[in-house]
C-alpha positions as CSV (number, residue, x, y, z in Angstrom):
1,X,96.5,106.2,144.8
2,X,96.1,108.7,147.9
3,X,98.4,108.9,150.5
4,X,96.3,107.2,152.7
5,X,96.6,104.3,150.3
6,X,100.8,105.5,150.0
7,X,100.7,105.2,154.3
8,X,99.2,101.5,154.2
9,X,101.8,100.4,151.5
10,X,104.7,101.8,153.4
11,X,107.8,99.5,153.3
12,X,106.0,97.0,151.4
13,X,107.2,95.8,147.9
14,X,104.8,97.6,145.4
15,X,104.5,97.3,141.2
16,X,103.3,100.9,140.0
17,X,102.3,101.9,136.7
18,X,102.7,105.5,136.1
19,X,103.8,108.1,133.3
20,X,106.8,110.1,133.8
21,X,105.1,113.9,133.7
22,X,108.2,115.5,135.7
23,X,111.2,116.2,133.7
24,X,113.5,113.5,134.3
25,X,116.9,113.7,135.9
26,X,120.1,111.6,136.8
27,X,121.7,112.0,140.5
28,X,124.3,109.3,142.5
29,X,123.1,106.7,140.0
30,X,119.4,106.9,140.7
31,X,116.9,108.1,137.8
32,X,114.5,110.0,139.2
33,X,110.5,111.1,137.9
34,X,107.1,112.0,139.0
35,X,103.8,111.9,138.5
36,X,100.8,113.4,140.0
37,X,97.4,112.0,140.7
38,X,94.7,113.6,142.2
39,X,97.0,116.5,143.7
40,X,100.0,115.1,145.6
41,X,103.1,114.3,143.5
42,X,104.8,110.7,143.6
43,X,108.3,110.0,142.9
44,X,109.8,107.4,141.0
45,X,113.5,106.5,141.8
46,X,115.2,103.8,139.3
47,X,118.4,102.0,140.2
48,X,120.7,102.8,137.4
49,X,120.3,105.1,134.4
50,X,117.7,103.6,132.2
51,X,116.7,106.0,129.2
52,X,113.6,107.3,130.2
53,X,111.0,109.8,128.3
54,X,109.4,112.4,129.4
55,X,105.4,111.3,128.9
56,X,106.3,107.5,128.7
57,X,104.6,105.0,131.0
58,X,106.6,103.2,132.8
59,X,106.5,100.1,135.2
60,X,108.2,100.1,138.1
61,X,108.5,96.9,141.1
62,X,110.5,98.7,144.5
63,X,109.5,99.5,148.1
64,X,106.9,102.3,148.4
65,X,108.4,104.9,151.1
66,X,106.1,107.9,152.9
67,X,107.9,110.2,155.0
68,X,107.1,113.7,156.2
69,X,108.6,116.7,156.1
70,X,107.7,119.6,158.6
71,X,107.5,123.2,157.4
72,X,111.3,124.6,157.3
73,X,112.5,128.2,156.1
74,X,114.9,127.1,153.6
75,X,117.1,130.6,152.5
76,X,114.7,132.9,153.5
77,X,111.3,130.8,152.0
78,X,109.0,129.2,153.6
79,X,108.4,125.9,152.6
80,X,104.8,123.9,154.0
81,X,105.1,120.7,155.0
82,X,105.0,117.9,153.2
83,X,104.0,114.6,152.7
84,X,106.8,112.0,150.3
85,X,105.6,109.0,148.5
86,X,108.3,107.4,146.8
87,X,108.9,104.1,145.2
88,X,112.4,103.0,145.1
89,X,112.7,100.6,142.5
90,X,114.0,98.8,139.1
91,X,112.0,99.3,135.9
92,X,110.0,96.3,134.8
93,X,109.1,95.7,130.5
């Protein structure tokens, strides 16, 4: 998916198949991956703590998000901008 394809989707319930290839973490209840495909990085938010691997394909049914960040200093580093593609969403077997 490019962003261009992320952009159209935006706000729109989407079912994603992806592997969890970032490390995955727990934070306020959400369980949180990534993957990357062809350069940009997409994030995977799960309601609840599910058990998650890292390497596992997972399928995932939640709203697709895009938002952009501008370029910031953030303690002394400059960080570009950025484009977000997240799905926030409940795991589907």
């Amino acid at each position: 998916m490019t962003v261009g394809d992320a952009v159209s989707l935006h706000g729109q319930v989407v079912r994603v198949t992806v592997p969890a290839e970032a490390p995955v973490y727990t934070c306020a209840g959400w369980t949180v991956t990534a993957v990357t495909k062809g350069g940009a990085e997409m994030c995977v938010q799960l309601f609840g703590g599910p058990d998650i691997d890292r390497d596992e394909t997972l399928t995932v049914v939640g709203v697709m998000r895009v938002t952009n960040t501008p370029a910031a200093v953030a303690n002394g580093v400059n960080v570009p901008a950025a484009t977000n593609v997240v799905v926030f969403g409940v795991r589907v077997k």
